[in-house]
C-alpha positions in Angstrom: 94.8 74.8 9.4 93.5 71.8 11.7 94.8 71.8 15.3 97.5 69.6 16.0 99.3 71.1 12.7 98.4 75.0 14.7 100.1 73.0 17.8 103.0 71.7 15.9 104.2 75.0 15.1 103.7 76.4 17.8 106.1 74.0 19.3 108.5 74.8 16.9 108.3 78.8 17.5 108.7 78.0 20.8 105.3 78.8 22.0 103.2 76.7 24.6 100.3 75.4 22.2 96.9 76.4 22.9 94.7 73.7 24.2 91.6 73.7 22.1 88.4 74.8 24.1 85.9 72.0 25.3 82.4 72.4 26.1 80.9 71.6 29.6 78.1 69.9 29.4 75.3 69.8 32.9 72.5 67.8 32.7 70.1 69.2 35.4 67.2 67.1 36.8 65.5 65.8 40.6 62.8 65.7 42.2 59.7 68.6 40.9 59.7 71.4 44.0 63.4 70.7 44.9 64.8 73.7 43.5 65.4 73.3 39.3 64.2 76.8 38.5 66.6 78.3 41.4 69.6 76.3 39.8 69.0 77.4 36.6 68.8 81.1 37.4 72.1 80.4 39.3 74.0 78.4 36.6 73.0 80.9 34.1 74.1 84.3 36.0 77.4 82.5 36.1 77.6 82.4 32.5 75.8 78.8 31.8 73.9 78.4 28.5 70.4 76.9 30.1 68.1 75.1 28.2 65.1 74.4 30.1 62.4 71.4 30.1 63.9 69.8 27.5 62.4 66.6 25.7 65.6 63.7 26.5 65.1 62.9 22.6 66.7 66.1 21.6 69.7 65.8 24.1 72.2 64.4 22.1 71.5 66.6 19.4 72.2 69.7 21.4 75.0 67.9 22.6 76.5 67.0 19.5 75.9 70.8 17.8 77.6 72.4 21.0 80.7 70.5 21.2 81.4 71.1 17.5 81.7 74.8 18.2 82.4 75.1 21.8 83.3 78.0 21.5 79.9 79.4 20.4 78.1 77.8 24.0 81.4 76.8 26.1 79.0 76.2 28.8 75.4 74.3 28.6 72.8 73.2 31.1 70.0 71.3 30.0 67.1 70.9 32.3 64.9 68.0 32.1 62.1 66.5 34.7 58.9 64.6 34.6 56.8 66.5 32.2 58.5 65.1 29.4 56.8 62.2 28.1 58.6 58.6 28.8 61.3 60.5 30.6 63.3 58.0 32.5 63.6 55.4 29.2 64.0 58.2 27.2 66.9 60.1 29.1 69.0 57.2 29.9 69.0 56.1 26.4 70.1 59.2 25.6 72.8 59.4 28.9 73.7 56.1 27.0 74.3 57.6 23.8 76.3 60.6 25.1 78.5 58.4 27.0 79.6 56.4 23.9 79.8 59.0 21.4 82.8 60.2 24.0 80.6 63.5 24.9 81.7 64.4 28.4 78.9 65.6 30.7 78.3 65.6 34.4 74.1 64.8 36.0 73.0 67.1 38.7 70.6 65.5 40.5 68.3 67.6 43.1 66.5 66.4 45.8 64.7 66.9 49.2 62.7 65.5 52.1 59.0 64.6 51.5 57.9 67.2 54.2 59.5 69.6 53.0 58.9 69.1 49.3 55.0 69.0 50.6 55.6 72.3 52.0 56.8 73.7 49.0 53.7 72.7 46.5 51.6 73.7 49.4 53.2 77.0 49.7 52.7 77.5 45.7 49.1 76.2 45.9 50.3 74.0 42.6 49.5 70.4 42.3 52.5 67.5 41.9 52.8 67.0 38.6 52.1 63.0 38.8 49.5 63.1 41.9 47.0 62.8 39.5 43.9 63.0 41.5 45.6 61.6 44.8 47.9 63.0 47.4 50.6 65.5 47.1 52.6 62.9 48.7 51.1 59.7 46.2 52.9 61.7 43.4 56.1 62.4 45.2 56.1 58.8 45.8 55.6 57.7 41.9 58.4 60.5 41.0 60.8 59.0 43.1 60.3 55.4 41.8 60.6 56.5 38.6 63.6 59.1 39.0 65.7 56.3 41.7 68.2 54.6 39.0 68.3 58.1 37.7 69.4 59.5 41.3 72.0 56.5 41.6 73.9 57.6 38.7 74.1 61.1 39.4 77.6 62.5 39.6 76.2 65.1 42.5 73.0 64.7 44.2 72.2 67.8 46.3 69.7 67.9 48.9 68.2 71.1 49.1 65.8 70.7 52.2 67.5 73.1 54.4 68.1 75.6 51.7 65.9 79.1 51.1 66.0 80.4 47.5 69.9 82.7 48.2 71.3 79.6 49.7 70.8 76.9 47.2 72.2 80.1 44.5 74.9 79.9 46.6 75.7 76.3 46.5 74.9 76.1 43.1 77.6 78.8 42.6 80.5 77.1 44.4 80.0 73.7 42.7 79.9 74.6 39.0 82.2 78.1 38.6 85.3 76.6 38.8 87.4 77.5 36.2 90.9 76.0 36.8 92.1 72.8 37.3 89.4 69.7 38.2 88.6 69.7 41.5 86.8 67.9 44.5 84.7 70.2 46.6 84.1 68.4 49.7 81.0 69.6 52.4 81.8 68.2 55.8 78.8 67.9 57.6 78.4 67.9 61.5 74.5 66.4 62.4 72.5 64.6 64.9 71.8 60.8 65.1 68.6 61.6 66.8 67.7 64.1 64.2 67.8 61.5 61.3 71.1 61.0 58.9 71.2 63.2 56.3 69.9 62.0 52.9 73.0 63.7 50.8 75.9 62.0 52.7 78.5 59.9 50.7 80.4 59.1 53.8 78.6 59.2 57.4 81.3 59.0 60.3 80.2 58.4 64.1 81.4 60.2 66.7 79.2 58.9 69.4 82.7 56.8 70.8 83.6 60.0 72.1 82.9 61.3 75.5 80.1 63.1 75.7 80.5 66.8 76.9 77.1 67.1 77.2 78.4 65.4 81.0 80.5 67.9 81.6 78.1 71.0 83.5 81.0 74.0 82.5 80.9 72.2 78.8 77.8 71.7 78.2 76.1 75.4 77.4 79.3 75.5 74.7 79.6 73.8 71.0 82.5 71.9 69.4 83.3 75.3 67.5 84.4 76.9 71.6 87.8 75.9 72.2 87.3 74.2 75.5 84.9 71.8 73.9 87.1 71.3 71.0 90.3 70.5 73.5 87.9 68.4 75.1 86.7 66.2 72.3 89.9 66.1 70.3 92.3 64.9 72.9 89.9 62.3 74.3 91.5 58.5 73.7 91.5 57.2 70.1 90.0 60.5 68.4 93.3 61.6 67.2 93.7 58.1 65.6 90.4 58.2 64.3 91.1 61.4 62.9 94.4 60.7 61.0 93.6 57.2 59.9 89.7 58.3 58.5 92.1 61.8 56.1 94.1 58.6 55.4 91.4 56.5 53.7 89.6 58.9 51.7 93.2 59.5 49.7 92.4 56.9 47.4 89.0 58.3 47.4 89.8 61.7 46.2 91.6 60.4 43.4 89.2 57.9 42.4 86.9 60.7 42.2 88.9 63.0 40.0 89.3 60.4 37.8 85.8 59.5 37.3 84.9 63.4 37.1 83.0 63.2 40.1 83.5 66.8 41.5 81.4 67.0 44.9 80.9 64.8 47.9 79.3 65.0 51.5 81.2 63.7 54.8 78.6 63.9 57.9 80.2 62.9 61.0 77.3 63.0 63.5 76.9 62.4 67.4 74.1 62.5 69.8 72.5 66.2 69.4 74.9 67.3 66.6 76.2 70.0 69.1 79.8 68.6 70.6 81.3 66.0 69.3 80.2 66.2 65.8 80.9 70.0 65.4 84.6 69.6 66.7 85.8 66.2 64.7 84.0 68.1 61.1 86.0 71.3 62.1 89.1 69.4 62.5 88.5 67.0 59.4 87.9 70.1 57.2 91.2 71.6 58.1 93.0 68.3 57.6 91.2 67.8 54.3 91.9 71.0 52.9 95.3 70.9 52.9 95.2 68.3 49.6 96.0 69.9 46.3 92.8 70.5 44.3 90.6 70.2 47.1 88.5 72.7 48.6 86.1 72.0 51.5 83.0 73.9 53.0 82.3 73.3 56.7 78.1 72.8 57.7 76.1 72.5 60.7 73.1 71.0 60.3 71.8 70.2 63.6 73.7 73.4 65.5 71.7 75.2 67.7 68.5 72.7 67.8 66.7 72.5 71.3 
């Protein structure tokens, strides 16, 4: 019996018809040392199907054999990087392909500073995998020239750079378990200007129009998460303004983004030192921002408790 006959009669027995199971589909790529290995050990604790280093010719294949039983692999991640020959041609053709043969899918993309990611292959005493015989840093270079267009068209691109092995699990977890309906998981961000912006935001808000408590002497051994500095920052002029009309233009934003399957998105609101200002306006935009249906937001530091 096909499935719209199954759903037919179910409608006439009264029943709610069944909707027929779709596989997810996660492409998984990003810069080598910026945690791949970690997020497939995640995705696939949490039930994911992971198919590691494969070559981009075989994607749509797999693709194609998975969401004619999805019920056999409801849930793949394939994981693909530089090692495989002619990678960037090769996987965007086959992006292409996926895309027009109607085969839903979402591109992970994973990424993370230079010093860091030097760090890392130092720490593993393991060359880059293009240095060749240069630098560490000549083949993180070449990597991201090649893997940029890639990066742009990502649906998430997470920067791991502050994460240990537990905390990028973690992330990892709360952006692909979702089971019910489609929704947007937003991280607002607090940060420092003078620390640098960080490289994951999608929306970067200023708070450095507020008054600074770092003025005020009882104020300024506190943080935006103490009430007094929050009072402080949140009833200055304007702020309150700011506050309603910035929830107000990321409306159409949220929308936008559930229409175009694009499930995860960064707001970094940043001041001075990341300490006050920042700290208090991200509080109060996560609250306001998590009162929309089908949105659930996490609340991050970054530059909290820095000298």
């Amino acid at each position: 019996m096909s499935e719209s006959v199954a759903a037919a009669g179910a409608e006439q027995d009264g029943l709610t018809p069944v909707k027929p199971v779709e596989a997810e589909l996660l492409v998984v790529t990003g810069m080598s040392g910026a945690g791949r290995s970690t997020a497939s050990d995640a995705l696939e604790d949490h039930g994911w199907y992971v198919v590691e280093n494969l070559p981009p010719q075989m994607l749509g294949t797999l693709a194609d054999i998975v969401s004619h039983a999805p019920q056999s692999i409801p849930k793949l991640a394939v994981v693909v990087d530089v090692r495989s020959k002619g990678l960037f041609t090769d996987i965007r053709t086959a992006l292409g392909a996926l895309s027009a043969s109607g085969i839903t899918f979402r591109l992970l993309f994973l990424d993370a500073s230079d010093n860091v990611l030097v760090r890392r292959f130092e720490q593993g005493r393991r060359p880059h995998p293009l240095q060749g015989g240069g630098r560490i840093l000549d083949g993180i270079a070449a990597e991201r020239d090649v893997l940029k267009e890639l990066r742009e068209s990502a649906d998430v691109v997470l920067d791991t750079s502050t994460y240990n092995v537990h905390g990028l699990a973690t992330a990892i977890t709360e952006l692909f378990t979702d089971t019910g309906p489609v929704a947007v998981r937003l991280n607002v961000m607090s940060f420092g200007f003078k620390y640098g912006l960080p490289v994951d935001a999608n929306f970067v808000a200023d708070a450095r129009f507020i008054p600074n408590p770092h003025w005020v002497p009882k104020l300024r051994p506190h943080t935006g998460l103490d009430a007094d500095v929050s009072d402080y920052v949140l009833n200055a002029d304007g702020v309150k303004e700011f506050v309603d009309r910035y929830v107000l233009a990321l409306e159409p934003v949220l929308e936008g983004y559930r229409t175009e399957n694009k499930h995860y998105a960064t707001i970094a609101v940043g001041c001075t030192g990341g300490k006050h200002r920042s700290v208090a306006v991200a509080v109060e935009l996560s609250k306001r921002l998590a009162q929309y249906p089908r949105v659930t937001v996490t609340t991050s530091h970054r530059d909290l408790g820095r000298e």
